[in-house]
C-alpha positions as CSV (number, residue, x, y, z in Angstrom):
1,X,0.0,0.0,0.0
2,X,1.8,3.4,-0.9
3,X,1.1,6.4,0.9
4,X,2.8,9.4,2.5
5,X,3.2,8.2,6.1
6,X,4.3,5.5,8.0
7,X,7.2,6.5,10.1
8,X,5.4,7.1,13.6
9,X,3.0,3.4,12.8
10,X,5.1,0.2,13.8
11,X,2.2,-1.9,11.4
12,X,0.3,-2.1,8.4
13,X,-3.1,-0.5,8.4
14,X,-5.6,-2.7,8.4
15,X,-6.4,-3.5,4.6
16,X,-10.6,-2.4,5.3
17,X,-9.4,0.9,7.4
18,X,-6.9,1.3,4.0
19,X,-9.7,1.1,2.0
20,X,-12.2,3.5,4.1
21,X,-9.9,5.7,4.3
22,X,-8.2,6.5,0.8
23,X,-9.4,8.6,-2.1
24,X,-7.7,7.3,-4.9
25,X,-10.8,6.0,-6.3
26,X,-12.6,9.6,-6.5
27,X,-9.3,11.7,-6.0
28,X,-7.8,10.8,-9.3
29,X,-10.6,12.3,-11.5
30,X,-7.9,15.6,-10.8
31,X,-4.8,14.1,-11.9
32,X,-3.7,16.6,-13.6
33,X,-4.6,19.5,-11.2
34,X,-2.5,17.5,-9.2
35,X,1.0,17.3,-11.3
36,X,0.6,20.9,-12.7
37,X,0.4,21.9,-9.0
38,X,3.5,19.8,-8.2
39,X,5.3,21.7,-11.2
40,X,4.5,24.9,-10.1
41,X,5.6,24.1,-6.9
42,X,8.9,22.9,-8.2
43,X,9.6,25.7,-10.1
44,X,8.8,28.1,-7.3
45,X,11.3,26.1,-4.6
46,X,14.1,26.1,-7.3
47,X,13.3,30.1,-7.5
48,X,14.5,30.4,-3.7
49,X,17.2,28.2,-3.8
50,X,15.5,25.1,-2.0
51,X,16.0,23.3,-5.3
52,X,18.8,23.2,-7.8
53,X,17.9,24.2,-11.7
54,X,18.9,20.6,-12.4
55,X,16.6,18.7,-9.5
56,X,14.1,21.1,-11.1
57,X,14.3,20.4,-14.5
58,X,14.6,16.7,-13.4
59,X,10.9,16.4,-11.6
60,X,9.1,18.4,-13.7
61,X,10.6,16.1,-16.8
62,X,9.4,13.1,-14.7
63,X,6.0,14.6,-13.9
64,X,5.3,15.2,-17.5
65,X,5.9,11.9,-18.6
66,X,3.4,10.5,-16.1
67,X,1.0,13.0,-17.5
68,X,1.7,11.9,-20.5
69,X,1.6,7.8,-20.1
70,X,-2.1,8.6,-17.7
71,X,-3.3,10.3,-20.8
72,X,-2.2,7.9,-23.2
73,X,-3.8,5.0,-21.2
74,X,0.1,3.3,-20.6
75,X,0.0,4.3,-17.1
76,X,-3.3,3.5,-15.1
77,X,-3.5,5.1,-11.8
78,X,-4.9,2.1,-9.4
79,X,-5.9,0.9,-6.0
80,X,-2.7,0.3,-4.2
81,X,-2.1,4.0,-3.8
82,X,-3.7,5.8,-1.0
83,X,-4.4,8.9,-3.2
84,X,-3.9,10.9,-6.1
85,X,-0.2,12.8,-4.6
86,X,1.0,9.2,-2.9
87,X,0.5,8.0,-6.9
88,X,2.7,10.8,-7.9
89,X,5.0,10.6,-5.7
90,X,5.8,7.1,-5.8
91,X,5.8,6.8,-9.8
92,X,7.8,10.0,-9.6
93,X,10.4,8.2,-7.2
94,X,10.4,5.1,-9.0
95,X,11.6,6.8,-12.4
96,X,14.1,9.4,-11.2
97,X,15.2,8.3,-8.1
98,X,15.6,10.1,-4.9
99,X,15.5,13.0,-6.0
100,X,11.9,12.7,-6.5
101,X,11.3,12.6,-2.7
102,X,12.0,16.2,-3.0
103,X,8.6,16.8,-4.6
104,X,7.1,17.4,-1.3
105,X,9.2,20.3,0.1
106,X,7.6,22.7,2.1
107,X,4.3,21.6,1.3
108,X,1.1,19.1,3.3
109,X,-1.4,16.8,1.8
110,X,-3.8,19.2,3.3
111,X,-2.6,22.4,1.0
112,X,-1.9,20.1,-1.7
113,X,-5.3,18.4,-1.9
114,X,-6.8,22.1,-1.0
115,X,-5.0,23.2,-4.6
116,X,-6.0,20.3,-6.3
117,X,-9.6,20.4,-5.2
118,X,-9.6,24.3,-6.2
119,X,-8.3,24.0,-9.4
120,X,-10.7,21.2,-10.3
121,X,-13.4,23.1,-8.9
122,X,-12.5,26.6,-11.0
123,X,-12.3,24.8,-14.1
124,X,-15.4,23.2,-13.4
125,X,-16.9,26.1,-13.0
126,X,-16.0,28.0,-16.4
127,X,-16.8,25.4,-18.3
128,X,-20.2,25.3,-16.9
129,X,-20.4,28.8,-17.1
130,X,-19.8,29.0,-20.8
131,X,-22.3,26.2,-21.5
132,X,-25.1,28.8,-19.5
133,X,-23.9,31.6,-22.1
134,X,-24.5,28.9,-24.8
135,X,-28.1,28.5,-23.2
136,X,-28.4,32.3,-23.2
137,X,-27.7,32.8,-26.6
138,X,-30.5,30.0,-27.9
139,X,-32.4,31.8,-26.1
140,X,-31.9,35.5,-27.5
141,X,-32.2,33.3,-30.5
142,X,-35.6,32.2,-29.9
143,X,-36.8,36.1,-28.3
144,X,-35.7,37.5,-31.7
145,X,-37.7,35.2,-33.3
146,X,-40.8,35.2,-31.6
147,X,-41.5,39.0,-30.7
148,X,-45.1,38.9,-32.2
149,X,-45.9,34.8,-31.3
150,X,-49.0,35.4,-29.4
151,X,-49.4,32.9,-26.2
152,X,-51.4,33.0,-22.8
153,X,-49.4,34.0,-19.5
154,X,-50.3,31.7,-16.8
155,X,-50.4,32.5,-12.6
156,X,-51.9,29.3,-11.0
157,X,-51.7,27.4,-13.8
158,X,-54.7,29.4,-14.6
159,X,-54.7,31.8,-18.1
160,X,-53.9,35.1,-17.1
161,X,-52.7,37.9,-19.6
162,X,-51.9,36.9,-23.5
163,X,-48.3,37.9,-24.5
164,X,-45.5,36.5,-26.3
165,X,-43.0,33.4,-26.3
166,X,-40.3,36.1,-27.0
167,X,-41.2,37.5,-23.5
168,X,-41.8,34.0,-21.9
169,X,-38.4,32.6,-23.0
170,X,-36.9,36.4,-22.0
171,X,-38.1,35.1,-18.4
172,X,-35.6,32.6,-18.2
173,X,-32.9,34.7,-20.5
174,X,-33.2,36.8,-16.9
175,X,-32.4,33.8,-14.8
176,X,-29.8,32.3,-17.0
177,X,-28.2,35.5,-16.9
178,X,-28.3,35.9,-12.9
179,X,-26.7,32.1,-12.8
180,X,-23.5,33.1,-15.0
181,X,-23.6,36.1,-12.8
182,X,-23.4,34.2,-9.0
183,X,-21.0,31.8,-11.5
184,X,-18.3,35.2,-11.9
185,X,-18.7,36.3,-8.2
186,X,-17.7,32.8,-7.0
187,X,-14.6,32.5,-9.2
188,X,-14.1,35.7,-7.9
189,X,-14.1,35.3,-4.5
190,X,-12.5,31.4,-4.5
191,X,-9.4,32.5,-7.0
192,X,-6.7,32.9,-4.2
193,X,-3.7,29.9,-4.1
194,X,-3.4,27.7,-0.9
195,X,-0.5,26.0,-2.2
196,X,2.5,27.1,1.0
197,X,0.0,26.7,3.7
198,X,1.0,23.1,5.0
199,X,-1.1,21.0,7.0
200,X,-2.3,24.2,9.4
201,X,0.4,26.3,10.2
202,X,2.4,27.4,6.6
203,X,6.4,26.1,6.7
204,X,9.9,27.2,8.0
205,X,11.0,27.4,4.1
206,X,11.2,30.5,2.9
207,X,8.5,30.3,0.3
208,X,7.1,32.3,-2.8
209,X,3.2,32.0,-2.7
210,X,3.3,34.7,-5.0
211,X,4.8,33.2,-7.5
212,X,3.2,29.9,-7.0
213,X,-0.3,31.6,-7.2
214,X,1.1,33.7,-10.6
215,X,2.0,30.7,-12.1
216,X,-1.3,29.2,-11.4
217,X,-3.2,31.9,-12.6
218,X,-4.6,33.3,-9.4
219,X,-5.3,36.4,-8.2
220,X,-2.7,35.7,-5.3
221,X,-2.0,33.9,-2.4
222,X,-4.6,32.9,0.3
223,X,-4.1,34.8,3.7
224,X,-4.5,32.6,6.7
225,X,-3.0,28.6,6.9
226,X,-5.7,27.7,8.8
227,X,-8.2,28.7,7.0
228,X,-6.8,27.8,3.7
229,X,-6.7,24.3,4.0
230,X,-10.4,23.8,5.5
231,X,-12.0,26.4,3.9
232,X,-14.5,24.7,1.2
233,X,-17.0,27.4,1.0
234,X,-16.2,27.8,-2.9
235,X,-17.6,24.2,-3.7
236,X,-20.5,25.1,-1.3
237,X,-21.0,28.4,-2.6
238,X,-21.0,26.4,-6.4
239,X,-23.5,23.8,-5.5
240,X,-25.8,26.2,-4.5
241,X,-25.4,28.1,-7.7
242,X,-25.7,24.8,-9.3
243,X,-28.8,24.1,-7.5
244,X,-29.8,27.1,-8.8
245,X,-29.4,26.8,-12.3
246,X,-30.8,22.7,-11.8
247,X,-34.2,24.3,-10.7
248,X,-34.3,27.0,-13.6
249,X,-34.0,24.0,-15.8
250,X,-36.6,22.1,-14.0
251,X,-39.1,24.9,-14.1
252,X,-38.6,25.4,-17.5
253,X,-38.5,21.8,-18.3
254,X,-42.0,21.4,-16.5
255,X,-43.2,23.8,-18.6
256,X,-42.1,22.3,-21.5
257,X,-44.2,18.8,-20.5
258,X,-47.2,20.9,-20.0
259,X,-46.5,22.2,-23.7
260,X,-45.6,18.8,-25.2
261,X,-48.8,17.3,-23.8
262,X,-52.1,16.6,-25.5
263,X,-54.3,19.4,-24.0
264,X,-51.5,21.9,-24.9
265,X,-50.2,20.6,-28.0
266,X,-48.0,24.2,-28.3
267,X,-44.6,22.2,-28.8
268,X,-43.1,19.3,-30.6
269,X,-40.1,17.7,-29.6
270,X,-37.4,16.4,-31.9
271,X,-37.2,13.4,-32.3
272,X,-33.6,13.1,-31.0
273,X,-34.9,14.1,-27.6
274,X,-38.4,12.2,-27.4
275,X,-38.6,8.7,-26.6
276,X,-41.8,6.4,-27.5
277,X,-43.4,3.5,-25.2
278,X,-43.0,0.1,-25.3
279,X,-46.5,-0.7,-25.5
280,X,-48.3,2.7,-26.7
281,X,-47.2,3.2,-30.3
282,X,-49.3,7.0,-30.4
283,X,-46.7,7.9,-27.4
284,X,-43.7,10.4,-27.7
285,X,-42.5,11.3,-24.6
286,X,-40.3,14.1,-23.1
287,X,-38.2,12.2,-21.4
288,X,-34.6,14.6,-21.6
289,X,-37.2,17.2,-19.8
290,X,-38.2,14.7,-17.2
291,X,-35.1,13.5,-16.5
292,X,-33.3,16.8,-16.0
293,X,-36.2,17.6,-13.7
294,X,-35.6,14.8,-11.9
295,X,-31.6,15.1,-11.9
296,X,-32.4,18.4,-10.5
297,X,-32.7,16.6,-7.0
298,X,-29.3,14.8,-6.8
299,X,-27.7,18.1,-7.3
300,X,-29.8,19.6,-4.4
301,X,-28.5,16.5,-2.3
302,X,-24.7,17.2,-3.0
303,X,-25.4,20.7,-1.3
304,X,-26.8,19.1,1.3
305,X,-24.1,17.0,2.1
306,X,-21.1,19.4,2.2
307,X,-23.2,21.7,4.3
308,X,-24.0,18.4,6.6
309,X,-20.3,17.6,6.7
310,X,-18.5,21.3,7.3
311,X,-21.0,22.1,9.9
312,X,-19.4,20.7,12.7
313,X,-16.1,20.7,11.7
314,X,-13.4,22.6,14.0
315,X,-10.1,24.0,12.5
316,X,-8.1,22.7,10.9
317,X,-8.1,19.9,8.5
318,X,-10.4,17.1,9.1
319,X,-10.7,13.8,7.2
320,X,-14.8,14.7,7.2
321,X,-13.6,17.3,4.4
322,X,-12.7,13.9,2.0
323,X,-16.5,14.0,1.7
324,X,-16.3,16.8,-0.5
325,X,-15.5,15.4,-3.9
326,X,-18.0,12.3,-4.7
327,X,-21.3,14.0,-5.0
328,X,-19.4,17.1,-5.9
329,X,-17.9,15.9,-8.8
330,X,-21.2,14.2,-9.9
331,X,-22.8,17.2,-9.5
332,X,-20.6,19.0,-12.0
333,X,-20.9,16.4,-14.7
334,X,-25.3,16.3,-13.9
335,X,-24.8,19.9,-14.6
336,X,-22.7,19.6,-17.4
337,X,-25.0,17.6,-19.1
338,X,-28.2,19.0,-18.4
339,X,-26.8,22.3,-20.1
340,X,-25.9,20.6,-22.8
341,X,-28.8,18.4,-23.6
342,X,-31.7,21.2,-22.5
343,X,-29.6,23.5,-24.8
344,X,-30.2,21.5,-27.5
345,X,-33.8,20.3,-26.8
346,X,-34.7,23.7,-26.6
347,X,-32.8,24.9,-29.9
348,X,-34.6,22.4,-31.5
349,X,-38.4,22.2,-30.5
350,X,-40.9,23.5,-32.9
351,X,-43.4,25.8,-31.9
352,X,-47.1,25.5,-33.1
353,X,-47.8,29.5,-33.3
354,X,-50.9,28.8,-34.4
355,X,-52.2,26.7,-31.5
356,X,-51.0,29.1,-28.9
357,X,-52.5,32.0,-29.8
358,X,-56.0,30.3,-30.5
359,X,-55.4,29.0,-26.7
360,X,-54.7,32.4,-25.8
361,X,-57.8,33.9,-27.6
362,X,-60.0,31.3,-25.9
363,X,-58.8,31.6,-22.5
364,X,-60.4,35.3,-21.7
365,X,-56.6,36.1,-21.7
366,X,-58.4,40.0,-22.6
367,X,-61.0,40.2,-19.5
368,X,-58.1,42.9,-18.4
369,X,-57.9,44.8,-21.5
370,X,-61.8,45.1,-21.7
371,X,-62.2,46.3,-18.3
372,X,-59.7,49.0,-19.1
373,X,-61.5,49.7,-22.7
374,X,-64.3,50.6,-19.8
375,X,-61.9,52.7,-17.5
376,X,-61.0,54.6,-20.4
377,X,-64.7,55.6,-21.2
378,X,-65.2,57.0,-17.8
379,X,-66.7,53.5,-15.9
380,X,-64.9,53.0,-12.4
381,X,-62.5,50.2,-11.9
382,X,-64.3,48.4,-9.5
383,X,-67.5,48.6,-11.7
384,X,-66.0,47.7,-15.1
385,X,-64.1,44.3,-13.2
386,X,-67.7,43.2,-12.7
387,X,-68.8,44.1,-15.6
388,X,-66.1,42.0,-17.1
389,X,-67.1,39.4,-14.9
390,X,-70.6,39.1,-16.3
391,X,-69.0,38.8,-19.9
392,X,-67.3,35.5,-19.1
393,X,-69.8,34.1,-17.3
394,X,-71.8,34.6,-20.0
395,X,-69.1,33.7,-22.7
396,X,-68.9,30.1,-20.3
397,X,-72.5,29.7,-20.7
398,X,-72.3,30.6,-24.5
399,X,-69.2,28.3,-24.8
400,X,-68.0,31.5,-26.8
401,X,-64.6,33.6,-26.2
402,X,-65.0,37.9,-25.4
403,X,-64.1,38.0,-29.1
404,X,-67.1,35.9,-30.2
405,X,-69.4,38.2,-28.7
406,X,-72.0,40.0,-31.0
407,X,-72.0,44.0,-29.9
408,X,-75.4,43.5,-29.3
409,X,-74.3,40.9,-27.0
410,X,-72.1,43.3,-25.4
411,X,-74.1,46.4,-25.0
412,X,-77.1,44.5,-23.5
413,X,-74.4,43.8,-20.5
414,X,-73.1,47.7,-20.8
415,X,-74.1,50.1,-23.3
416,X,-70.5,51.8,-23.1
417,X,-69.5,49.3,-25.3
418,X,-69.2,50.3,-29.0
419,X,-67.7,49.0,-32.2
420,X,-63.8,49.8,-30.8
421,X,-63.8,47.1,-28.4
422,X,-63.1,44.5,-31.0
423,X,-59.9,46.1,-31.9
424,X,-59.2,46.5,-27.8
425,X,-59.7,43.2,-27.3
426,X,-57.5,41.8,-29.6
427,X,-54.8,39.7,-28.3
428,X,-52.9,41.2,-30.3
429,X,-53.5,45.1,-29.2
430,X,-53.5,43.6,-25.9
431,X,-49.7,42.6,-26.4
432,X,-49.1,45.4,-28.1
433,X,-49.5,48.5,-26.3
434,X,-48.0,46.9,-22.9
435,X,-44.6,48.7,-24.0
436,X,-43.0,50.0,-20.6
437,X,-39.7,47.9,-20.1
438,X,-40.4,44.6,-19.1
439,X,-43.3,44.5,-20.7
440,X,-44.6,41.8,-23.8
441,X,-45.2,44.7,-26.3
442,X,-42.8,44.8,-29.1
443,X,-41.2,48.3,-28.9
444,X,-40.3,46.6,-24.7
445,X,-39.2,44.0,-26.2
446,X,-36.7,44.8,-29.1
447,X,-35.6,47.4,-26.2
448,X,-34.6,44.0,-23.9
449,X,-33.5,42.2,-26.9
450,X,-30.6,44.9,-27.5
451,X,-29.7,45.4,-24.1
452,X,-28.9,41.3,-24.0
453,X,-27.0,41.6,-27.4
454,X,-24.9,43.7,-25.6
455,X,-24.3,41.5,-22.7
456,X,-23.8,38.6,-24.6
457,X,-21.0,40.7,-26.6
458,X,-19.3,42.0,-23.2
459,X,-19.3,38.5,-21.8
460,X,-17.8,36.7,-24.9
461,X,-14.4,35.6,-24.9
């Protein structure tokens, strides 16, 4: 069994504690966080002398061949090793000698799996952060597209207001755009190196963490040992962004069911993302949407467990903190690939136009507008909301929508009504004129649709 220690034990650890204890199984999915930690490491101890150039140029030779033979496939990193910096190590050791024992200079597992777990984390997080900007632009896509696609709003489930899909989709453009947001300010906050903090208290070797945390690419050196190599709040503080982002997707993937289903019928699916039924041939289910609703939940638990396992954890390091990775890493690859698939789902769906504004037409979708049509010619608000109240009870009784309404019909309810409400009614009049920002009318919406142009432009790389 290779590992780091051994010089204060007088016997082997028993082969199931081994086991419990390593992380070599989950640990090595950052390999190469690992080794280009170790180099930068090696380059910075050379720098003060603690190295020569030659023991330098040795180790990181030797660490980029391991690289290399991991990635090829002709070096597989396996069970005997206790984790992914014993594996290192030892391979290290075994091809260059001793002066691969040197590798660990003025440095802990702690800091070192601190780095590693950082630098995993941070590229993690840009590469689900450019997969949210993909998102965002299918959806700008979809809002240019579809300024004058008349469909109901809902509140309750209930049809509330007609507007567009342009202003529906621009909904979750707002939400997408707060997740790469939280995304910036957490790679802001975690992007300070750990690397030279040792196991708690930093190290009697005189130490550049500046140049250490230059080399890899952060903003600089953390400022407190202790705190360094237990602080995790970064992968806390990303699962809960990721949680985030899970339940946009599952609200929007919910409504996407509701639109795929019979009694909808707004949507079709593509074929690449539907599945059929084993017994029902007439079936084409949603099932990417469902199951990224229902993925939505495993994320939610990896949250929970970090903040389960750091609540009652005292300074400094603690073997609870090996907890961190499992559910964390498959929380980045859920995420990962819910982005990616919903990205394409949505890119892909068609949209029956046609459907959607009939359902808004026949949903009393208006009752608002033509109680203000009677505001406007001098009836009180309270009185024209009844009013409007006795037009779709009657319109239910009928089995007729406002629209369908003779103006006989309408005048023997109110005789403000005249000729004028047809054209106030409209869905499309009722979309329309709602042009303050934020509204559905177009004039709002091309207004939005540039102001996300240029924030799609600014966060481009």
């Amino acid at each position: 069994m290779a590992q780091l220690w051994g010089g204060r034990f007088t016997k082997e650890t028993d082969k199931l504690v081994y086991n419990f204890n390593a992380s070599i199984n989950f640990d090595k999915k950052f390999y190469k966080q690992d080794m280009e930690g170790s180099i930068a490491h090696v380059k910075m101890l050379a720098s003060v002398g603690i190295l020569t150039e030659e023991e330098r140029d040795q180790i990181i030779t030797g660490i980029e061949g391991i690289l290399r033979d991991v990635e090829n496939g002709s070096l597989i990193i396996t069970e005997e090793y206790e984790d992914i910096h014993s594996f290192v190590e030892a391979v290290l050791t075994e091809r260059i000698g001793d002066v691969g024992k040197k590798l660990h200079t003025g440095r802990s597992r702690n800091d070192q799996v601190a780095l590693d777990m950082k630098l995993y984390t941070r590229q993690e997080l840009l590469s689900i952060r450019e997969l949210v900007l993909e998102l965002i632009k299918t959806c700008q896509t979809l809002m240019e597209e579809n300024i004058h696609t008349v469909m109901p709003g809902f509140t309750h489930l209930q049809k509330a207001q007609p507007l567009t899909l342009s202003h529906h989709v621009g909904a979750y453009m707002e939400m997408f755009k707060r997740d790469y947001s939280r995304l910036s300010d957490i790679y802001d906050r975690m992007n300070y190196c750990p690397l030279g903090s040792g196991a708690l208290a930093g190290t009697t070797y005189p130490l550049d963490r500046e140049m250490t945390a230059e080399l890899l690419d952060f903003y600089g050196p953390t400022l407190n040992s202790m705190d360094s190599v237990s602080d995790r709040d970064y992968v806390i503080e990303l699962l809960s962004a990721l949680s985030t982002i899970m339940m946009h997707l599952s609200r929007f993937c919910e409504e996407i069911i509701l639109w795929n289903s019979n009694e909808y019928r707004f949507i079709e699916i593509d074929d690449a993302y539907s599945t059929g039924s084993s017994i029902m041939p007439q079936k084409k289910n949603p099932d990417i949407a469902e199951l990224i609703r229902g993925k939505t939940g495993r994320v939610y638990a990896a949250l929970t467990s970090i903040l389960t396992t750091m609540k009652g954890i005292p300074l400094a390091y603690n073997k609870d903190m090996q907890e961190d990775k499992e559910l964390t890493f498959d929380a980045y690859d859920t995420v990962k690939g819910c982005l990616a698939l919903f990205n394409g789902m949505l890119k892909t769906i068609t949209f029956h136009k046609d459907i959607m504004e009939q359902s808004a037409k026949h949903g009393f979708t208006n009752a608002t507008d033509a109680a203000d049509y009677l505001v406007n010619h001098g009836v009180p608000f309270r009185d024209a909301h009844g009013i409007v109240g006795r037009l779709v009870l009657y319109c239910i009784d009928k089995g007729i929508a406002l629209d369908d309404m003779s103006l006989e019909e309408y005048k023997a309810i109110s005789p403000v009504f005249e000729n004028d409400i047809y054209e106030a009614i409209d869905v499309h009049t009722c979309v329309d004129k709602r042009n303050t920002i934020g509204a559905p009318g177009p004039k709002a919406m091309e207004q939005v649709i540039a102001i996300n142009k240029k924030w799609i432009e600014e966060h481009e790389e």
